[in-house]
C-alpha positions as CSV (number, residue, x, y, z in Angstrom):
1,X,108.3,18.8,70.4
2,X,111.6,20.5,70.8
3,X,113.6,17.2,70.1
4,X,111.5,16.8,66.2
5,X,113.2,18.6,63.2
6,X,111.3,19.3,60.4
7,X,113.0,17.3,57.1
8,X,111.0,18.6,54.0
9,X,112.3,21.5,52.5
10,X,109.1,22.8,51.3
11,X,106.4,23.6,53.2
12,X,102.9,24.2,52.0
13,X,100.8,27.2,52.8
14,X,97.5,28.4,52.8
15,X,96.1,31.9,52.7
16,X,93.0,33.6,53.1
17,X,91.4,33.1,49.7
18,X,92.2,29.2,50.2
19,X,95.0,29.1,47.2
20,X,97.8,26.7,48.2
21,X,101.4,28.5,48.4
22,X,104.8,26.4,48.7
23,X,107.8,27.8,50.2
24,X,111.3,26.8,50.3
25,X,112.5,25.8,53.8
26,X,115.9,27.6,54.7
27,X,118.2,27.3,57.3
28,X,116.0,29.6,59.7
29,X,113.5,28.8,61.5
30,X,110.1,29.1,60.7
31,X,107.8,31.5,62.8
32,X,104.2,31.2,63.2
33,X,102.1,34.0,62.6
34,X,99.5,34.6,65.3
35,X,97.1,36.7,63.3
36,X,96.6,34.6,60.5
37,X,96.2,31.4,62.7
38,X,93.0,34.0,64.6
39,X,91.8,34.9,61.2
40,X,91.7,31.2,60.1
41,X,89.3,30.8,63.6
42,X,87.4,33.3,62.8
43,X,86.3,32.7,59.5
44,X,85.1,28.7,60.4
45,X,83.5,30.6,63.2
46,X,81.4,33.0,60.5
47,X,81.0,30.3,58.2
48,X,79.5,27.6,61.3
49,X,77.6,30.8,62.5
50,X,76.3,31.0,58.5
51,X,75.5,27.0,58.6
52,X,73.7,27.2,61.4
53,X,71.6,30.5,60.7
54,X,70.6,28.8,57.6
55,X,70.0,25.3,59.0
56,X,67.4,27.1,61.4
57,X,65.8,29.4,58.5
58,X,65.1,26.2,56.4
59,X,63.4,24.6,59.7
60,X,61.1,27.5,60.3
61,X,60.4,27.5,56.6
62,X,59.2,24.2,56.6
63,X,57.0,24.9,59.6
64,X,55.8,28.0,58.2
65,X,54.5,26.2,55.1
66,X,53.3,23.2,56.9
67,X,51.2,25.7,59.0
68,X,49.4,27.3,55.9
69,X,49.1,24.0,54.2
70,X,47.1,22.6,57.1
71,X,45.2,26.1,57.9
72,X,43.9,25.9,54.2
């Protein structure tokens, strides 16, 4: 990885709110910035942990409501 150069002089970015940024690439070297890569992890991992929570709610729902029908 140390031998590739980047050639495109713009490089897109993304923040928090999901709005694409570009930025001109200069002569210096880009650095990546660790607490934005974690809080990019952490909010798939709320929004799986939201997916899921929901997924499961649905499911006991239905079973709820199946229950009732057939108790009546």
């Amino acid at each position: 990885m140390s031998g590739e150069h980047i050639t495109n002089d713009t490089v897109e970015t993304q923040n928090l709110e999901g709005e694409l940024h570009s930025l001109k690439n200069s002569s210096r070297k880009q650095r990546v910035d660790i607490n934005i890569l974690l809080n990019n992890v952490r909010i798939a991992q709320k929004k799986e942990k939201m997916e899921s929570t929901i997924f499961f709610g649905l499911i006991a729902a239905v079973i709820v409501i199946t229950g009732l029908i057939i108790s009546v």
